[in-house]
C-alpha positions as CSV (number, residue, x, y, z in Angstrom):
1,X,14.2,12.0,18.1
2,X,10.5,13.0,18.4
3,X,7.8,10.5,18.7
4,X,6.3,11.3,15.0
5,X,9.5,11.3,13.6
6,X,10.5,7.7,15.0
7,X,7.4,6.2,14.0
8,X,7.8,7.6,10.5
9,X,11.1,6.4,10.8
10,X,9.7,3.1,11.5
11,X,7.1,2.7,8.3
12,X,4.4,4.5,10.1
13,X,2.2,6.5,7.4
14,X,1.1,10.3,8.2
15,X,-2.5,8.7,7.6
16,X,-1.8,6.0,10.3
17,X,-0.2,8.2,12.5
18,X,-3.7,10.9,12.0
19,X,-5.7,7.3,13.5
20,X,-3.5,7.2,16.6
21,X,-4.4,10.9,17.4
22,X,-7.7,10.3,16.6
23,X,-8.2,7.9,19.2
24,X,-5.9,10.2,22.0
25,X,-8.4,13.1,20.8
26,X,-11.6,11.2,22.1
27,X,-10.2,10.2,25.1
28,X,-9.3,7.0,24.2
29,X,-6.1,4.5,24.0
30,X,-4.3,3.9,20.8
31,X,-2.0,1.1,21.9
32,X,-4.0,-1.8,20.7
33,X,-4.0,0.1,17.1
34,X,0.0,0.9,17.3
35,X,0.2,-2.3,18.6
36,X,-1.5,-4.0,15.7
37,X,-0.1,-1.6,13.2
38,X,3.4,-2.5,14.2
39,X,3.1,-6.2,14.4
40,X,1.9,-6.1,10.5
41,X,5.0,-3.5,10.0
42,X,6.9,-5.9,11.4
43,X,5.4,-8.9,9.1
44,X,5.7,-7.1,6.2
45,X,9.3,-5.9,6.8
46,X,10.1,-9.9,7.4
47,X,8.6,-10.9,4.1
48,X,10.6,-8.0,2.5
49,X,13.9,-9.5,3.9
50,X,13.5,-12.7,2.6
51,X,12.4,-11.4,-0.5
52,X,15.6,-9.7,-0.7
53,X,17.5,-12.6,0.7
54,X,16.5,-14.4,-2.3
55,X,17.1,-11.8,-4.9
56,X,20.9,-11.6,-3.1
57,X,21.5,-15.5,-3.4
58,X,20.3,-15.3,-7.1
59,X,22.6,-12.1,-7.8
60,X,25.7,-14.1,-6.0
61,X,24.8,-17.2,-8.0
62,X,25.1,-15.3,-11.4
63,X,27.8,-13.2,-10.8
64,X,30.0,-16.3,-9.4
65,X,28.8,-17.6,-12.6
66,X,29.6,-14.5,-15.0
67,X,33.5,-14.6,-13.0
68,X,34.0,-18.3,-14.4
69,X,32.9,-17.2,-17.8
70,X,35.0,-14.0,-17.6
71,X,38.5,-16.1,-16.5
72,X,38.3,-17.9,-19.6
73,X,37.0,-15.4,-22.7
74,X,39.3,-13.6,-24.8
75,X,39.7,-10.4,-24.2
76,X,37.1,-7.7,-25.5
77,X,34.7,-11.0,-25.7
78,X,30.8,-10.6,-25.9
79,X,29.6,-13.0,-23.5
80,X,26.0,-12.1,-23.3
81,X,25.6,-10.7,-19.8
82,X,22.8,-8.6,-20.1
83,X,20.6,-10.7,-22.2
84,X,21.6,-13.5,-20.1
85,X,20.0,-12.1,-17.2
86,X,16.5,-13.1,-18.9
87,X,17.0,-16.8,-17.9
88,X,18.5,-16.2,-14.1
89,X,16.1,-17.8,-12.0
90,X,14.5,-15.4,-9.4
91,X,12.2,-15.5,-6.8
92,X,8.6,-14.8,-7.6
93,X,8.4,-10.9,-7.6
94,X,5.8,-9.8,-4.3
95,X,5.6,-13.8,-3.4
96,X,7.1,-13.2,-0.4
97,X,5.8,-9.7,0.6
98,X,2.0,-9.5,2.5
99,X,-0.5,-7.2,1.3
100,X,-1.3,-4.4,2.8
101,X,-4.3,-5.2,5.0
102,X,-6.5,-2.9,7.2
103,X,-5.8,-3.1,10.8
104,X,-8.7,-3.3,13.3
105,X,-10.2,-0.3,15.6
């Protein structure tokens, strides 16, 4: 795999990837940048699993829920499912997950 294609592979953005050449074209290193660009990749990639953690806990919680309910109703039974879903607690939507925050030159 190319370079480019790894990083985009990675989260990097086209734009970000246009800074890192910027700095090669005036002679300059870009590993600080990549390096700071990364770590926050890496941050917000972190936040994003435990978001979905959560979101997987709360899905396994109703579902084991919806089975009980579904071992004891009579067949062809409305049990409410899908409007049910209104009062499943879930994690705050984006709680988890940091902004998107300029990295420094």
């Amino acid at each position: 795999m190319f370079p480019v294609q790894a990083a985009l592979a990675l989260g990097f953005t086209l734009k970000e990837l246009s800074e890192v050449f910027a700095y090669k074209r005036r002679g300059k290193s870009p590993c600080r940048h990549v390096h700071a660009l990364a770590r926050h990749k890496l941050e917000r990639l972190e936040a994003r699993i435990l978001e979905l953690e959560r979101l997987r806990d709360a899905l396994a919680t109703t579902l084991e829920a919806w089975t009980e309910q579904l071992a004891t109703a009579l067949p062809g039974a409305t049990l409410g499912f899908l409007d049910g879903l209104a009062d499943v607690e879930l994690p705050a939507r984006g709680v988890p997950t940091l902004p998107r925050k300029k990295v420094a030159r």
